[in-house]
N, C-alpha and C positions, 0 to 999 in steps of 0.2 A: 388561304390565299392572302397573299399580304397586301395592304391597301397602297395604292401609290399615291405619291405628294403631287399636288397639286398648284402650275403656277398660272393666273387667270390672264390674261391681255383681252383686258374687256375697251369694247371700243364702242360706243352711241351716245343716246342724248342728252339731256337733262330737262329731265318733265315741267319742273319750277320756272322755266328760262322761256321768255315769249323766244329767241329767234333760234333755229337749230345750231345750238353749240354741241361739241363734238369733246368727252373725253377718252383719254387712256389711263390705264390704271393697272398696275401689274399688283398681285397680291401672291403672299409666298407665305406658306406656315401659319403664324400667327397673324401678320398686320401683310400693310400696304408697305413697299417696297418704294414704288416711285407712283405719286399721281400727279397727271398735266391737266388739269380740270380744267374746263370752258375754253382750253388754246384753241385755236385754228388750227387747219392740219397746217399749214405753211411757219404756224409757232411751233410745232408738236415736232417737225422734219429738223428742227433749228434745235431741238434739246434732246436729240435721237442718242449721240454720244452717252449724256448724261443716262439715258433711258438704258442703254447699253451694260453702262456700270454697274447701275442700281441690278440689272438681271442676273448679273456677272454675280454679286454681293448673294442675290439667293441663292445661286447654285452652288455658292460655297457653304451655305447654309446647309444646303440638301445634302451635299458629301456626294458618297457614291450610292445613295438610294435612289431608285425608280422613281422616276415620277410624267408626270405629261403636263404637255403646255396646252393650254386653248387658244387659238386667237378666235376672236369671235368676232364677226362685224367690222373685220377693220378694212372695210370697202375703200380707204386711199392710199393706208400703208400696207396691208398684208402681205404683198410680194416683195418688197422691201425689207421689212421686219422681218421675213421667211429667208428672202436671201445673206439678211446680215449674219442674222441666228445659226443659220448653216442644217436650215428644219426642211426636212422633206415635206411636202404637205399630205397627209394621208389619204389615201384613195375614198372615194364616194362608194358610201353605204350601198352596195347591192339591194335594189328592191323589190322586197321578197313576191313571187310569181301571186296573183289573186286567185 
């Protein structure tokens, strides 16, 4: 079975930081693609464009291989993100009867 590539949209906090800063961080292949470290979501919504490109950039990396996106946590942009990217959001894990 052939492994698929993986692009991460990781979104929470930063342990080292006394007040809850919030990053994004897309990683694709080898490295980091685009990261907004310690923005606001109201800085994060303002460099969305750029955020855009930089994804654009990896999936021209990927070609035409498989791969899946995560978004994780991204409790202020995820429906945004979801509707720019054109990502269906995948259905909730069925849980299995006890």
């Amino acid at each position: 079975m052939q492994q698929l590539k993986h692009i991460d949209i990781v979104y929470g906090e930063h342990p080292e930081r006394n007040q809850r800063r919030r990053h994004l961080r897309i990683s694709a292949l080898a490295g980091n693609v685009l990261n907004l470290d310690g923005m606001w979501p109201e800085q994060q919504a303002a460099v969305l464009p750029e955020f855009l490109e930089k994804l654009n950039e990896a999936f021209r990396v990927l070609g035409d291989e498989p791969f899946i996106i995560h978004l994780e946590g991204l409790v202020d942009h995820e429906p945004d993100i979801q509707k720019m990217l054109g990502l269906i959001p995948a259905a909730p894990m069925e849980e299995e009867p006890a």
